[in-house]
Biotite code that builds the C-alpha atoms (Angstrom):
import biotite.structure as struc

atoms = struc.array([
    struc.Atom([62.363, -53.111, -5.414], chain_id="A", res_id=1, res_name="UNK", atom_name="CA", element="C"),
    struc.Atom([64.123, -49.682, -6.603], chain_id="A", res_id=2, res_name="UNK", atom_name="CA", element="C"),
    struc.Atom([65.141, -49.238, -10.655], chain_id="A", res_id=3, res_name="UNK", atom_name="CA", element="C"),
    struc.Atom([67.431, -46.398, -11.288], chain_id="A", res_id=4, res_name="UNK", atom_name="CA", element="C"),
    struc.Atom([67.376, -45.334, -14.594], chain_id="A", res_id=5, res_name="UNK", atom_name="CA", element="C"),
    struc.Atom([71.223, -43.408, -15.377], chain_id="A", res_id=6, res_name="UNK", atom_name="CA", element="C"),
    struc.Atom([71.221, -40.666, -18.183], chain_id="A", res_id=7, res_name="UNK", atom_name="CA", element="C"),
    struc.Atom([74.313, -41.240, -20.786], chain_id="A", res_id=8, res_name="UNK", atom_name="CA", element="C"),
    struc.Atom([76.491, -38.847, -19.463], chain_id="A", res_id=9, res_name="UNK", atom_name="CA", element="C"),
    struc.Atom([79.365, -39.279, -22.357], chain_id="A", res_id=10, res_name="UNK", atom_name="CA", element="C"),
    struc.Atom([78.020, -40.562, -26.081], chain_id="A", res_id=11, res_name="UNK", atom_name="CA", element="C"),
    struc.Atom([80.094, -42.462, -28.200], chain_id="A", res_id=12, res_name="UNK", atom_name="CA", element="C"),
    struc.Atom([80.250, -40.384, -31.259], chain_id="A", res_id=13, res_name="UNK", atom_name="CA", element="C"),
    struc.Atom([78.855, -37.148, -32.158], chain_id="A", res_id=14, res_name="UNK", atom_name="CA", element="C"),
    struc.Atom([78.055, -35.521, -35.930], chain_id="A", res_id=15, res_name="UNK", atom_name="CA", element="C"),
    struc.Atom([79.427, -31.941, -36.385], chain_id="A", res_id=16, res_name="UNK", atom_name="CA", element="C"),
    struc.Atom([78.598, -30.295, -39.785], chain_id="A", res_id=17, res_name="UNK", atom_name="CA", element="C"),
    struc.Atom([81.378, -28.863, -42.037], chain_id="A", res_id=18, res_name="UNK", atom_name="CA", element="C"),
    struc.Atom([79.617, -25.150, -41.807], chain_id="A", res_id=19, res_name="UNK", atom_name="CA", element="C"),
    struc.Atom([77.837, -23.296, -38.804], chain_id="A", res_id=20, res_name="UNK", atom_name="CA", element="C"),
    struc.Atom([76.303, -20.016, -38.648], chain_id="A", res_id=21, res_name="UNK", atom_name="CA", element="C"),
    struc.Atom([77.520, -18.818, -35.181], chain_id="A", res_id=22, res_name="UNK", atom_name="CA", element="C"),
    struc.Atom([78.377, -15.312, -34.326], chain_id="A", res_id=23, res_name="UNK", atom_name="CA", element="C"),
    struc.Atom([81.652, -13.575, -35.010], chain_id="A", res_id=24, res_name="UNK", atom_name="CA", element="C"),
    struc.Atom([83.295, -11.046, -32.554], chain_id="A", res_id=25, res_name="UNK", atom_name="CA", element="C"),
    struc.Atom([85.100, -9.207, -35.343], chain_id="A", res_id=26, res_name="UNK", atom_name="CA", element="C"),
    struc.Atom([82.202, -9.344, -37.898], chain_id="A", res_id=27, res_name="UNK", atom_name="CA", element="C"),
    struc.Atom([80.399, -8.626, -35.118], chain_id="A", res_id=28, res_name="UNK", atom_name="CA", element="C"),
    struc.Atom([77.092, -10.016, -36.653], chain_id="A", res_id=29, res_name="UNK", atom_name="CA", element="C"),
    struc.Atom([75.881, -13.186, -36.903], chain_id="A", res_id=30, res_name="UNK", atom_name="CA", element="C"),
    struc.Atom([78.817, -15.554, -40.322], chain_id="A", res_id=31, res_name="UNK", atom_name="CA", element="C"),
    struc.Atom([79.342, -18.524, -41.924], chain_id="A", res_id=32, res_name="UNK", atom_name="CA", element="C"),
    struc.Atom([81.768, -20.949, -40.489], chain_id="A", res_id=33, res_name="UNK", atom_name="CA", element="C"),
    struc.Atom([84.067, -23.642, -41.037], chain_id="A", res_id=34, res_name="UNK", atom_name="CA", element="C"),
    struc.Atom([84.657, -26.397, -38.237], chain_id="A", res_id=35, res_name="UNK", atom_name="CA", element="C"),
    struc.Atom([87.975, -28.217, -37.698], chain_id="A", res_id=36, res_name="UNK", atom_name="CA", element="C"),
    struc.Atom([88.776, -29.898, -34.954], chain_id="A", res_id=37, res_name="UNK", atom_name="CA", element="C"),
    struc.Atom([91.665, -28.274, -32.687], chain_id="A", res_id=38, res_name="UNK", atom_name="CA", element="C"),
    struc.Atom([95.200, -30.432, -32.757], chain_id="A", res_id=39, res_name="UNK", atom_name="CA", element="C"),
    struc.Atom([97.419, -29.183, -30.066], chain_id="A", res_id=40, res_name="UNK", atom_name="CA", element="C"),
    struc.Atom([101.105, -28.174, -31.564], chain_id="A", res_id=41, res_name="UNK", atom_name="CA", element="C"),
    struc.Atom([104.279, -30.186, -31.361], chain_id="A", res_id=42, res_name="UNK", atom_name="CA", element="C"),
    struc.Atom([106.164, -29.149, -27.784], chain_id="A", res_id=43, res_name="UNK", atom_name="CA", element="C"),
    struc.Atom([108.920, -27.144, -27.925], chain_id="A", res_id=44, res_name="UNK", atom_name="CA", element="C"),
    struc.Atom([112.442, -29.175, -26.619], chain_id="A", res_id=45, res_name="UNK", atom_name="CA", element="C"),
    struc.Atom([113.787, -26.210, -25.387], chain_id="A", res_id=46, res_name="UNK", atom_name="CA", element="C"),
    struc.Atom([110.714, -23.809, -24.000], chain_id="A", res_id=47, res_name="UNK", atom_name="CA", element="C"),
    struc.Atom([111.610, -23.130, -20.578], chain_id="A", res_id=48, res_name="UNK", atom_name="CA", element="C"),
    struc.Atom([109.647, -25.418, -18.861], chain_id="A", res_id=49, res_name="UNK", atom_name="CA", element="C"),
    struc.Atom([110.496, -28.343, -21.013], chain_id="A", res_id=50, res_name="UNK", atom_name="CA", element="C"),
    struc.Atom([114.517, -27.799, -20.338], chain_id="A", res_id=51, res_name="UNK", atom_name="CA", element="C"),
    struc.Atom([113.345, -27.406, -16.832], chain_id="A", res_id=52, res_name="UNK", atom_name="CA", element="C"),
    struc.Atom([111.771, -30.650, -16.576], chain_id="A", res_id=53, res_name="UNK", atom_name="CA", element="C"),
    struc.Atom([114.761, -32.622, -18.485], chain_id="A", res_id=54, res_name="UNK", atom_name="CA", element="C"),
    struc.Atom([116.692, -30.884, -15.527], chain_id="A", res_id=55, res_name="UNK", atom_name="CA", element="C"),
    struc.Atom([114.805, -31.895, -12.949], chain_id="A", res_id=56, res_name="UNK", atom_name="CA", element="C"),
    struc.Atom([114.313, -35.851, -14.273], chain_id="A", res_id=57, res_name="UNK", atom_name="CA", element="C"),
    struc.Atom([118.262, -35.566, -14.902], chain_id="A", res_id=58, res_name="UNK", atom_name="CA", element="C"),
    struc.Atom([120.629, -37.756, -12.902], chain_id="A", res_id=59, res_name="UNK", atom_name="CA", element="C"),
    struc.Atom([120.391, -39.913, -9.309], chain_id="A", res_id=60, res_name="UNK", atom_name="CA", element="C"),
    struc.Atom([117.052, -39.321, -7.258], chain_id="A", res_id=61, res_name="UNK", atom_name="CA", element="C"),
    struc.Atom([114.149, -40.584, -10.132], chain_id="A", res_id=62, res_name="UNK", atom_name="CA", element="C"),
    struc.Atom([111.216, -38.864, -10.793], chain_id="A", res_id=63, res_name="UNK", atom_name="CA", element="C"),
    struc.Atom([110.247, -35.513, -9.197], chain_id="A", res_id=64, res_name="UNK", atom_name="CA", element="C"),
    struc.Atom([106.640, -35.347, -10.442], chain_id="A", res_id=65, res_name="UNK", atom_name="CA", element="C"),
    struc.Atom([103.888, -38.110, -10.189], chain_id="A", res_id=66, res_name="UNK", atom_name="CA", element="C"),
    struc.Atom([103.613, -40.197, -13.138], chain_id="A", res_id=67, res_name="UNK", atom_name="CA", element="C"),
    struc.Atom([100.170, -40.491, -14.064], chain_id="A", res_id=68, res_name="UNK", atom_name="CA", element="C"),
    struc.Atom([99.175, -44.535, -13.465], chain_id="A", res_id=69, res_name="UNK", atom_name="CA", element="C"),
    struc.Atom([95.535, -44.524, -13.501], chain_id="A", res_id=70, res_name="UNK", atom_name="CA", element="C"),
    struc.Atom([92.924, -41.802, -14.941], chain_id="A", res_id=71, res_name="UNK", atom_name="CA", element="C"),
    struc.Atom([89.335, -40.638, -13.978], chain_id="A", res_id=72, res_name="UNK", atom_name="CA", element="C"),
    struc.Atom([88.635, -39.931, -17.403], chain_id="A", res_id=73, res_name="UNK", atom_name="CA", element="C"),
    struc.Atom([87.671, -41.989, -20.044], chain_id="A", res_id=74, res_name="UNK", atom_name="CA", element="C"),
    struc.Atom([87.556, -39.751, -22.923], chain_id="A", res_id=75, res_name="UNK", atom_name="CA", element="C"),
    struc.Atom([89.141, -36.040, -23.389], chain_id="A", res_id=76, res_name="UNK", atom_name="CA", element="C"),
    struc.Atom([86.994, -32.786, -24.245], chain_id="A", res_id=77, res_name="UNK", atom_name="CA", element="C"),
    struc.Atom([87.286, -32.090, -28.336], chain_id="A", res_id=78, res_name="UNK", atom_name="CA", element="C"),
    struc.Atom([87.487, -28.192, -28.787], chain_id="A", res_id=79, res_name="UNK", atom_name="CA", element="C"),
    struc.Atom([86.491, -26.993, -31.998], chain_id="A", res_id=80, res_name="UNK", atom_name="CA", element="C"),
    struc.Atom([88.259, -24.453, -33.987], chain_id="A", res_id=81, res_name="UNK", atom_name="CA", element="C"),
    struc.Atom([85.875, -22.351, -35.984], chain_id="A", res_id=82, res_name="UNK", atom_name="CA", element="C"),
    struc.Atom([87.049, -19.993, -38.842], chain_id="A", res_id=83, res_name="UNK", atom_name="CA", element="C"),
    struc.Atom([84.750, -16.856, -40.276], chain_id="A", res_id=84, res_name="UNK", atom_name="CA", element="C"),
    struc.Atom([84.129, -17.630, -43.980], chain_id="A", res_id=85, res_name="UNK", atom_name="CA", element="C"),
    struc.Atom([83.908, -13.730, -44.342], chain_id="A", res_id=86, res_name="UNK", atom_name="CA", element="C"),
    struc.Atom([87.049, -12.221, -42.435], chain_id="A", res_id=87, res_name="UNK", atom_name="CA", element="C"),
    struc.Atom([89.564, -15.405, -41.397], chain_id="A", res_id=88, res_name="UNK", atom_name="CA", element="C"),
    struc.Atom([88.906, -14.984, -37.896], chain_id="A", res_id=89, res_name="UNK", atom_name="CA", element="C"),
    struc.Atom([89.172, -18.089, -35.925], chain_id="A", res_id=90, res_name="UNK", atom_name="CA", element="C"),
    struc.Atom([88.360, -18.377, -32.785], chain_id="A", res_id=91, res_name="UNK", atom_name="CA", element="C"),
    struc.Atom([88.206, -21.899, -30.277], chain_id="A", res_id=92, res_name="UNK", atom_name="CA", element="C"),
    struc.Atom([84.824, -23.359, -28.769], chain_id="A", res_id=93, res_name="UNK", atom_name="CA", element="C"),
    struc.Atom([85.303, -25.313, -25.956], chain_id="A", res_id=94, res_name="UNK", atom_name="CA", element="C"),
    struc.Atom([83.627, -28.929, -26.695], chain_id="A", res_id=95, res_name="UNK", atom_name="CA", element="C"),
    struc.Atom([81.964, -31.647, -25.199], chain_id="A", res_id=96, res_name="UNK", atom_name="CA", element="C"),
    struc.Atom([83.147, -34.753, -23.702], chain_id="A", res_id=97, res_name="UNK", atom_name="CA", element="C"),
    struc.Atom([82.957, -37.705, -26.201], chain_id="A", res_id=98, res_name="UNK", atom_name="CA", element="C"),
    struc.Atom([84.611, -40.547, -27.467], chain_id="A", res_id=99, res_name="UNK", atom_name="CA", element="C"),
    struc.Atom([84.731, -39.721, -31.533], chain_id="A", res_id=100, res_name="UNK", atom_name="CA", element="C"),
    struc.Atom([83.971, -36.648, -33.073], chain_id="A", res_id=101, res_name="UNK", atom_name="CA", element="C"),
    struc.Atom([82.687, -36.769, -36.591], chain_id="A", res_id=102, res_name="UNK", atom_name="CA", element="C"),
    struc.Atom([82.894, -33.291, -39.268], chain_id="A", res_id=103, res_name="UNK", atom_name="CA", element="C"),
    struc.Atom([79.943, -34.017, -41.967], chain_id="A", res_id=104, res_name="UNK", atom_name="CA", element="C"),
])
């Protein structure tokens, strides 16, 4: 009789503090920083590709591009948006896969 033992590949939640001391490329030592998570902007109505899309969906012959039915993924990678306390440069780290993310 086999017994595979699986890791936890994605965790439920995850605690980020408020502050991290992580280095800054204009600084270019080692700052202080404050962590927000990164919220992607509203979408444009009339960037090029959006009006391009609207053409293409536009009138007799449905939908020119898959719709998306079922996903892989369960959860989304959170990307972290960290700003030096010292000279206001922010800069993005790309996060882990996980459910929640929590800023303590």
């Amino acid at each position: 009789m086999r017994v595979f033992f699986y890791a936890k590949l994605v965790s439920d939640d995850m605690n980020v503090p408020k502050e991290i001391r992580t280095y800054c490329p204009k600084c270019k030592v080692h700052q202080i920083h404050t962590v927000s998570l990164y919220k992607a902007g509203k979408r444009r109505a009339l960037a090029k590709g959006e009006r391009h899309h609207n053409r293409e969906k536009k009138g007799y012959g449905g939908q020119k591009y898959p719709l998306q039915k079922k996903f892989a993924k369960t959860t989304k990678k959170q990307t972290l948006k960290l700003k030096c306390k010292v000279c206001g440069y922010m800069r993005h780290k790309d996060g882990v896969r996980l459910r929640k993310l929590l800023i303590v």
